[in-house]
Every structure is written in C-alpha cells, then in structure tokens.
N, C-alpha and C positions, 0 to 999 in steps of 0.2 A: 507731515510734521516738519519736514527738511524745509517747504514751502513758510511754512511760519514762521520759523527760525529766522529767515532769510531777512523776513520783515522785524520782527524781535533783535535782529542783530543791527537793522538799521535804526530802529530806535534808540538802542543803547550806544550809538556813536554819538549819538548826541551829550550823551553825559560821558565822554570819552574812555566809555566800557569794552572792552575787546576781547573778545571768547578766541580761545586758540585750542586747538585739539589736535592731537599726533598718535600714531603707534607707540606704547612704551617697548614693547618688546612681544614676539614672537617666539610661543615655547619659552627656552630659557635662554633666548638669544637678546640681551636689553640695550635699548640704546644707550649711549655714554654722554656723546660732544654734543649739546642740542644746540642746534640751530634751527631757527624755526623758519627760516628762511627756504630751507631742506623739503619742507615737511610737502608742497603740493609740486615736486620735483621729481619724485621716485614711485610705483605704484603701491609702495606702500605704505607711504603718510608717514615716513620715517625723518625725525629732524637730525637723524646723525649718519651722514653721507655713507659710512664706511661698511657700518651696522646695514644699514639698507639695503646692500648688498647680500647680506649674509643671507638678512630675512627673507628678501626674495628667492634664494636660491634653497631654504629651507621647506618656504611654502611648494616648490615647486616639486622637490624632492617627496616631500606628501602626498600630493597629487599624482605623481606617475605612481603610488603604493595604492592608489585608493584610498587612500586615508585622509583625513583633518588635523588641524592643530588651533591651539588656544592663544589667547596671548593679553596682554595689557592695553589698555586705552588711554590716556592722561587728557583731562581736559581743565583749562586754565581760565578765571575769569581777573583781568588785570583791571586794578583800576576803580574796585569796586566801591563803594561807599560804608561809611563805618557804623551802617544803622539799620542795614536791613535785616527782615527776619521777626522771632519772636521767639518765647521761651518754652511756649508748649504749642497749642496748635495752628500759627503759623512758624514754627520753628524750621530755620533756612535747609539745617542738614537734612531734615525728614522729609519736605517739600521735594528738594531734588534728588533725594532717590526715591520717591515714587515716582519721578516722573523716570528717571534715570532706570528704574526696575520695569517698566512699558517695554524696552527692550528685550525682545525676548532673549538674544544673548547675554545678557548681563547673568551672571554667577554669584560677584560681589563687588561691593563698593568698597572702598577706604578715602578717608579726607586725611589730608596731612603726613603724619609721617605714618598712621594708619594702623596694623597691626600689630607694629614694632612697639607699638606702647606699653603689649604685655611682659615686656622686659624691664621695664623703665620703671624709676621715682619717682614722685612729683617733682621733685627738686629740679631734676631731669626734663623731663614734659612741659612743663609748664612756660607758658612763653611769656616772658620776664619781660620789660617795657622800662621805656626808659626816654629819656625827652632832647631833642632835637632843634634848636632854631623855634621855641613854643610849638613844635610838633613830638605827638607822643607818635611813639617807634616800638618796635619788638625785636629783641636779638633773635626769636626763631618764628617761626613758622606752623609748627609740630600739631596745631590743631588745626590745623587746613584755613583757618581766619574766622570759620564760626567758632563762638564761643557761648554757650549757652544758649545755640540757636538763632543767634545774631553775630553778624558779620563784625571784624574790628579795623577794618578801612587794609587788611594785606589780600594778596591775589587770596582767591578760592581755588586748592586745586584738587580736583577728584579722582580716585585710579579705578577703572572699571576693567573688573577681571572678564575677559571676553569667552564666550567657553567654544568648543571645537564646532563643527556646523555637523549637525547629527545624521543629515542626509550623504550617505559615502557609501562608494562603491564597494564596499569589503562587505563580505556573505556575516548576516548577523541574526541572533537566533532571535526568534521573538515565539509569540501562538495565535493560531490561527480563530477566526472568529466560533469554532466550534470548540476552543480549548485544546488545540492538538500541539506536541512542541514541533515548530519548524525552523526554517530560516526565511530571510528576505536578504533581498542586494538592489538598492536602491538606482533605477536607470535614471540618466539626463544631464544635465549642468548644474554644477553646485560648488560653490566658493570653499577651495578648500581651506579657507584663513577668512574671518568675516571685523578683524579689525581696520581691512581699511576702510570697509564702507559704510562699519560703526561711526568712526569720524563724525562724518559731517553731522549724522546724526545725535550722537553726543551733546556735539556745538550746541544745535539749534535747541533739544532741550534746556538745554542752560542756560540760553538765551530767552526763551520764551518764560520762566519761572523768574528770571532777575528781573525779565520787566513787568511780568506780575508785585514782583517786589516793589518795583520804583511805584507801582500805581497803587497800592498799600499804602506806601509811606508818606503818598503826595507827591513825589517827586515828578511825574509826565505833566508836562507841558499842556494846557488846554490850547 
C-alpha cells in the first residue's frame, strides 16, 4: 500500500497536491507548535520538537511495563481542488475511511473539527464564505473541506484514533481452544506505540483515493 502511495504521491505533485501526515499525540501527551519540518526528525513523526520528546520517553516508559499505548494520527491533503468527490456513492468522506478503516489500527476517524461538533450550533459549525480578490474563501475550516461529500478547494484534514497494539507482554486472560479460562503473554517484538509507522501509511491512502478522485473527475493527464 505504502509502495502505491509512493507513486499516488507522485502523481498528485503534478497538480501541486501534498499529503503531510504526523503523530498528533500519544496517550494524552498532544502536539502544540507544528512544524512539519519536525515531523521526519524525531522517531516519532512528531511536528512539535518539544512534545517529541515527551512522547518518546512515554512510549518508552510502556514498553519497560509490557505494556502499549494509543494515540492520534493527523493527516493533511493541501492544496486540493474544489470539486472532488460526490454526494452519495462516490462521496469523498466515505471513500477515505474505508480506505482509511483497512487499517487495522484505526478505532476512529474525525474530519474537521470532528466530535466537538456535538457541542456546537449551526450558526457555529457552519463554515461561513466569503470572497477574496474574485476568490471565494471560508473563515473556518470545521468540516474538514468535504461538504456534502465534495471537496470545497481547503486542505482535507483527517484525525485517526490509533488504538494500543494488542500484542504485549502483560499475562492476559483469554480461553483456551476447549473452553477453559486461562491466560496468555504474548512472546517476541512488538511496537509498543503503532502511530509512527501509521504515518506513512495514512499518507499513501490518501493519496492513492485523491488520485482515484482526480481520475473520476478528468483531471490525470493522458
């Protein structure tokens, strides 16, 4: 998938599209200052220098317990065009979480400002528009840029809840193939944090479904 991507990401430079994906936060430890400069810097994909630290030495602290931990994923498509998608079955948000739900780590998605919307008014929510230089504009953001299942020309950003890696060293009761209760403790190597190596994967879905999009709407180059 990562292999696709690769190539998925070099087609969409052509229409000056740029997928960016980073750790948002590990456990309840969340990045602040992003730079994304950061981000392929520290091992763990973290764009806020400082945080990066923390989160490493949080993951680490898990790991000498036997244990895992969960954490956030942000992935960002800048730049995108104001037309892709559709309103029911090519609709852009449903496209990319299934691809996005392939992941077996994935727990949950949000676009936008995501679940916080169960708070909110319309009045609120609603991302208001407004015109620029004969460019329409939006003062927010808050639906992640699909709207109706098409795109309205702002980044795309998605937050993928990463869940802990289920394979860990701690004695855990499970039953045995005759029904019996027991326990297991899982021997070997196993990542105790699985958002950095979500990343790239992230990316490349995202990449691979936008230029499904671009080839939907006409837009690839013969």
């Amino acid at each position: 998938m990562v292999a696709a991507g690769a190539v998925a990401k070099r087609i969409l430079r052509d229409y000056n599209i740029k997928i960016i994906g980073y750790t948002k936060a590990v456990g309840e430890i969340e990045a602040e200052n992003i730079d994304f400069d950061e981000i392929e810097k520290n091992p763990v994909r973290c764009p806020d220098k400082e945080k990066a630290i923390v989160m490493y030495n949080k993951i680490l602290e898990v790991k000498s317990e036997g244990d895992s931990i969960g954490g956030l994923v942000e992935v960002i498509a800048k730049d995108v065009p104001a037309d892709l998608g559709g309103p029911r079955f090519e609709n852009l948000r449903g496209e990319l979480s299934k691809a996005f739900h392939s992941m077996g780590a994935i727990t949950a998605i949000e676009y936008g400002i995501g679940a916080k919307t169960r708070y909110m008014k319309g009045s609120e929510f609603n991302d208001q528009m407004y015109s620029e230089a004969g460019t329409i504009k939006f003062y927010s953001n808050n639906s992640g840029v699909i709207q109706g299942g098409i795109t309205n020309g702002q980044d795309i950003k998605a937050e993928l809840t990463i869940r802990p890696t289920p394979s860990i060293l701690k004695e855990q009761k499970t039953v045995d193939i005759h029904g019996n209760n027991t326990t297991i403790k899982v021997e070997g190597r196993h990542d105790p944090c699985l958002c950095p190596r979500a990343v790239p994967v992230a990316e490349a879905l995202m990449a691979i479904i936008l230029v499904d999009q671009l080839k939907q709407n006409n837009y690839l180059k013969k």
